[in-house]
C-alpha positions, -999 to 999 in steps of 0.1 A, spaced: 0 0 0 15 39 -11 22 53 21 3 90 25 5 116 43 -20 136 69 -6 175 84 -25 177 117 -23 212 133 -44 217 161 -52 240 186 -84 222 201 -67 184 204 -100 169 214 -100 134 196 -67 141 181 -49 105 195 -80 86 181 -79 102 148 -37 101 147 -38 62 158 -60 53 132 -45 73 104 -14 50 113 -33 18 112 -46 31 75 -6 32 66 -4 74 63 29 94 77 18 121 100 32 156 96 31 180 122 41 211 139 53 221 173 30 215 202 2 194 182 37 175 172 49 169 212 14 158 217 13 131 200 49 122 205 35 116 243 15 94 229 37 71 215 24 83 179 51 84 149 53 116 138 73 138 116 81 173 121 77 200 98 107 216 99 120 179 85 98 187 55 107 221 46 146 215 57 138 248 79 131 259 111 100 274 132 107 307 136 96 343 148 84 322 182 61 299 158 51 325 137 62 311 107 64 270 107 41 264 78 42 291 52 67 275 28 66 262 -5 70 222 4 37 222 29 17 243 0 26 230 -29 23 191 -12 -14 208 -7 -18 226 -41 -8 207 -69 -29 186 -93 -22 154 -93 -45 150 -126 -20 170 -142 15 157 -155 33 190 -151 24 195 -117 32 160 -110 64 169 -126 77 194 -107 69 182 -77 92 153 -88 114 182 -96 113 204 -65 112 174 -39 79 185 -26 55 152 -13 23 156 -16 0 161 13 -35 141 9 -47 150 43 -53 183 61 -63 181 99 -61 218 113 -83 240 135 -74 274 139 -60 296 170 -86 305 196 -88 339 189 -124 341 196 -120 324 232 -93 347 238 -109 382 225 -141 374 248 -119 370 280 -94 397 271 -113 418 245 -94 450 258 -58 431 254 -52 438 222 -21 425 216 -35 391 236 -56 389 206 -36 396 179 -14 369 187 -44 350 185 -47 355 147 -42 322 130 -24 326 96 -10 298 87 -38 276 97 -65 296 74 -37 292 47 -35 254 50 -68 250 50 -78 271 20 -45 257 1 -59 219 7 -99 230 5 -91 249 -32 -77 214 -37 -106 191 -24 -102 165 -49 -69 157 -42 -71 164 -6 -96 156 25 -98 183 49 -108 184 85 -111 213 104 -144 205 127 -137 175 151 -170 162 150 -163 152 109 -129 130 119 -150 96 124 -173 98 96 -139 106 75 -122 75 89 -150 51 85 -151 62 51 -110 52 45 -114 23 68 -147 10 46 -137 21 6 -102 29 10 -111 66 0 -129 97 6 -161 104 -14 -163 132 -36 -195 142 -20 -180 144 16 -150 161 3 -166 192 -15 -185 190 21 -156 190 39 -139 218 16 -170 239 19 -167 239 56 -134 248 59 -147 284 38 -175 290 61 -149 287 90 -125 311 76 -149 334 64 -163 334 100 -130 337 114 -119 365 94 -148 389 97 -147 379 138 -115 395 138 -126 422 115 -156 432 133 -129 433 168 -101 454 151 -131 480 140 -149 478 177 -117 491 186 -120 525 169 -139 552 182 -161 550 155 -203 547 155 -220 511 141 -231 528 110 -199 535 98 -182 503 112 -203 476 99 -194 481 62 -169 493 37 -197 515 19 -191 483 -7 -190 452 12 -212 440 38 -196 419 67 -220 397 98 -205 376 121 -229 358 143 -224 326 168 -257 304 169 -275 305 201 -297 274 195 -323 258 171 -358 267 181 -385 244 182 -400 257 148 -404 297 134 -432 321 131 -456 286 124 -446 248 133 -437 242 94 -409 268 98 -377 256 109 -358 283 131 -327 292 148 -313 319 172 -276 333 164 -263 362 186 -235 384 173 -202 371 176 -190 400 197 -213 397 219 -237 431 224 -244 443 260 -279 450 270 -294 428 240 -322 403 245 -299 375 236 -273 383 264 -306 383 290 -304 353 321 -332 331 318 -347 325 352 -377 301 348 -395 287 319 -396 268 286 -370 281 258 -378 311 242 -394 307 210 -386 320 177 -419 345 182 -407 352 215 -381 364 207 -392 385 180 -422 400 205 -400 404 234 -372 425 212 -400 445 199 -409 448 234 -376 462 245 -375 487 220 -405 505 234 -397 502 269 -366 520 263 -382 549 252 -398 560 288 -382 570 319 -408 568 345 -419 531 357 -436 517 327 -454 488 318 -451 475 279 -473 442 269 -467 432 229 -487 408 211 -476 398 180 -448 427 177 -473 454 183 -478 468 215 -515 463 231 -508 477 265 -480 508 275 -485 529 305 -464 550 326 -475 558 367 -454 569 394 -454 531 406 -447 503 387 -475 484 400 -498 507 388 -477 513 350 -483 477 355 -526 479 361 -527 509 339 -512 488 310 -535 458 317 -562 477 321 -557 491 283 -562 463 269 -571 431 291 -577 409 264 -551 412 238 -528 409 265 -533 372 273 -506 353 262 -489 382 258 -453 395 267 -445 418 295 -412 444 297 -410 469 322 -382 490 330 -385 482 371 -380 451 387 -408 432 392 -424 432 427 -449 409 446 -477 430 443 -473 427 407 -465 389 406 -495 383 424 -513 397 396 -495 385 368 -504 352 378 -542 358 371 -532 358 338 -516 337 313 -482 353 297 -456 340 275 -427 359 288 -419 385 313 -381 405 317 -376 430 335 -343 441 354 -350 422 382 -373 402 402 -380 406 434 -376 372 458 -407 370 467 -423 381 430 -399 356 414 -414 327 437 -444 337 429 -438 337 392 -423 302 395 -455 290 405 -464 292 368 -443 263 353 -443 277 319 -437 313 317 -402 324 306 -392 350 331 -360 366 319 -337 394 338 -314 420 320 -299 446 342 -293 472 316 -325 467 293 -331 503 295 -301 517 282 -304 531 249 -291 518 216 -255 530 208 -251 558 186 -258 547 149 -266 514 157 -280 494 124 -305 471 120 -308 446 96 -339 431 72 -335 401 49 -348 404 16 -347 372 -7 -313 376 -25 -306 405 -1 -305 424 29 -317 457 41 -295 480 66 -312 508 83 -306 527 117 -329 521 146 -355 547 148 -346 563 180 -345 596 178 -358 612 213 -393 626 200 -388 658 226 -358 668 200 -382 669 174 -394 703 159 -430 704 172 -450 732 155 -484 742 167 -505 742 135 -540 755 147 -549 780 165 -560 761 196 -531 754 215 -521 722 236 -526 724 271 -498 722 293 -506 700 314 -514 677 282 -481 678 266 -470 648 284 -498 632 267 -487 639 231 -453 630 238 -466 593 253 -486 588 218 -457 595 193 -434 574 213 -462 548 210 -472 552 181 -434 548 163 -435 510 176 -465 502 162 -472 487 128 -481 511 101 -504 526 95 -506 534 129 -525 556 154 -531 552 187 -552 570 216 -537 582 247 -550 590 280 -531 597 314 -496 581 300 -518 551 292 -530 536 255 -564 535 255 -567 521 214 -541 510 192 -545 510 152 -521 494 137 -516 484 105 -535 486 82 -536 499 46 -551 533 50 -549 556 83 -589 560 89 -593 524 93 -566 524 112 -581 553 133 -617 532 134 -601 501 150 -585 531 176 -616 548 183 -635 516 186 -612 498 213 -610 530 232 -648 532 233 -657 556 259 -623 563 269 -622 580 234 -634 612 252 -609 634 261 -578 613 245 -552 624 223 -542 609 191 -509 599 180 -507 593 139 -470 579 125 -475 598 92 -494 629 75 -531 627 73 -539 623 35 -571 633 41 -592 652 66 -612 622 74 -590 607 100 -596 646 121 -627 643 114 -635 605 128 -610 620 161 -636 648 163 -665 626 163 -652 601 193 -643 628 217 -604 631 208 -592 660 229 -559 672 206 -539 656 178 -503 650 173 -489 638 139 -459 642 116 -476 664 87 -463 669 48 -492 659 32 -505 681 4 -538 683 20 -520 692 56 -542 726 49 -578 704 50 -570 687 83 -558 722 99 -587 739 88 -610 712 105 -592 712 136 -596 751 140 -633 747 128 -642 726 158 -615 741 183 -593 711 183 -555 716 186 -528 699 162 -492 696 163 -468 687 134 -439 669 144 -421 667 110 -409 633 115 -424 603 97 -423 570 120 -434 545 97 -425 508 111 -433 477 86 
């Protein structure tokens, strides 16, 4: 039997003296480099240094060991082709028919010593991404392993036919890309966290796109149970995000959950005093703010006590007994908060399958142009996060009814609703509490009717929140009708005129914001 040859670099040596012994049995010389080489020399394994290869030694305290014309061309050339094969011959290099390598841990090392810089740049593999594209560009000449859970599927295969399928080694060679690609943007996306620079301009070359993300875990199914689903987190992990939350009690998040409790967040953060914020199905149906967060937290159920079952809860106070004690009346998918009290979490526990999740710092705002991203089939949308403070706005007082004061608070409350909620979107404010939510649909005065309607008699006296310009006067006028107090919307329609003139017909005041909100 021709004798071959295997190069096994590894950092991770998990399985390594397993895969090494039976590469022996199967007749193959094992190359191999510094300390994977001592390794396996303690186990008793036959093993033939690199520097024995290339006739020269590790150098620049291991920096260079690989990166030399025997080790890449043993990887490169095609042995289908008679010149290649031919100068090999020529050059003395032996071909290489086996690549075992995993790379540096650069991504165990950034996360424990992320402000170490130079810690982590000596964590930058390069000849291990170099021996592993080399032998990948080459699958059909040469297996390559770089993920130990493919070594004994790739040894029953030599042990059974004597050989490597082609199918498994495109597979294998495909792999080894996704892992350098990954690898390479981690350390992109770290070298750019490191300037002073915001998210908007770090996350792309204004030509190139580049996402690193580290699954989290497979959810039981997506949005529906014939959706398969999965949960990645960014590889640099983010502070404050939903995936970095401690899961207290309760099944796994789902892939909805996830989706409704994120939406969730982004509201709460919006608000100052205690509040209460209950989504269902990403749009809020509950938001109040009181002086207490048990009543934010009555004031929010209250708004809407039946959308909000099987709902999800974020507040931005812990949660207390008094409020646990009335959660529990109800049925809710999930509940985070900042903390739990003792006594509220026991409560809570009571409930065996409510997912009750704490985050410290799920108030704090988004970082300066932070992006978000959409998928498109083929593509990918970037935007930043709508976040804007709506008291920075430039509110203009459009009728000649003015706001009162005491009000104001009220106006503010519905646009920082009302940019959260689907669109089209208007919603009904009373007290810092939603009273009716309208959200969307494809025109605003339906959107207004399914407001008015779910406010009922709480209508009277409300103030409306649009997320756009009133095309028409209608919406005004259907405000009018239900007892709406004063009206707060972006404005820029070309009929802005017919909506002001029916507002200062029937003593109503208006106030253009002159920023759009639209959410889809």
């Amino acid at each position: 039997m021709t004798k071959k040859r295997a190069l096994i670099s590894v950092s991770d040596k998990t399985g390594l003296a397993d895969l090494a012994q039976s590469l022996l049995n199967l007749n193959y010389e094992i190359i191999s480099t510094g300390g994977t080489a001592k390794f396996l020399q303690d186990q008793n394994l036959a093993v033939t240094a690199v520097e024995d290869i290339t006739g020269f030694p590790e150098c620049f305290d291991g920096r260079v060991k690989t990166l030399h014309p025997k080790i890449h061309g043993g990887l490169l050339a095609r042995r289908d082709l008679e010149s290649h094969m031919q100068s090999a011959l020529e050059l003395e290099i032996p071909m290489i028919d086996l690549v075992v390598v995993n790379l540096y841990p650069f991504e165990k090392t950034m996360l424990k010593q992320g402000e170490n810089i130079a810690a982590c740049i000596e964590q930058i593999d390069i000849g291990g991404p170099a021996m592993l594209r080399s032998a990948a560009k080459n699958y059909n000449s040469v297996v390559v392993l770089t993920d130990v859970a493919d070594y004994q599927a790739v040894i029953s295969e030599l042990e059974t036919h004597g050989e490597v399928s082609d199918e498994s080694k495109l597979r294998l060679a495909a792999k080894v890309f996704t892992q350098t690609a990954f690898y390479d943007s981690l350390i992109a996306e770290y070298l750019k966290s490191k300037l002073e620079l915001p998210e908007s301009e770090l996350i792309s070359d204004n030509s190139n796109l580049i996402l690193s993300y580290r699954k989290v875990t497979d959810l039981r199914y997506g949005e529906n149970p014939a959706q398969k689903a999965t949960a990645y987190s960014k590889a640099i992990p983010v502070e404050n995000s939903l995936v970095a939350a401690k899961q207290l009690h309760g099944k796994e998040l789902s892939y909805n959950n996830y989706a409704d409790t994120d939406a969730a967040m982004s509201i709460v953060k919006e608000f100052s005093k205690p509040t209460v914020v209950a989504v269902k199905h990403s749009n809020p149906c509950g938001i109040a703010s009181a002086d207490s967060i048990e009543e934010a937290w009555r004031k929010a159920y209250q708004a809407d006590p039946v959308s909000i079952f099987g709902g999800i809860i974020v507040q931005n106070r812990p949660v207390t007994k008094i409020e646990a004690e009335e959660m529990t009346k109800i049925f809710l998918e999930v509940i985070l908060a900042p903390a739990f009290e003792p006594d509220a979490l026991e409560i809570l526990m009571s409930k065996k399958n409510i997912r009750l999740l704490e985050l410290p710092g799920l108030t704090e705002p988004y970082p300066a142009g932070t992006q978000m991203v959409k998928e498109i089939y083929g593509g990918l949308l970037l935007q930043d996060y709508d976040q804007k403070p709506i008291e920075t706005e430039k509110h203009q007082v459009v009728t000649h009814a003015k706001p009162e004061q005491a009000d104001l608070q009220d106006y503010y409350f519905a646009m920082k609703v009302v940019k959260h909620v689907k669109s089209n979107a208007i919603v009904l404010v009373k007290n810092e509490q939603t009273v009716g939510i309208g959200p969307g649909q494809p025109n605003r005065i339906t959107s207004a009717n399914i407001a008015i309607k779910q406010a009922g008699e709480l209508a009277e006296g409300s103030i409306m929140g649009s997320d756009a310009f009133f095309p028409f006067a209608d919406t005004v006028e259907a405000a009018y009708k239900a007892g709406v107090k004063g009206i707060i919307q972006p404005g820029g329609s070309l009929k802005d005129q017919d909506s002001i003139d029916f507002c200062n017909q029937h003593n109503i005041p208006m106030i253009f914001t002159g920023a759009r909100h639209f959410k889809h």
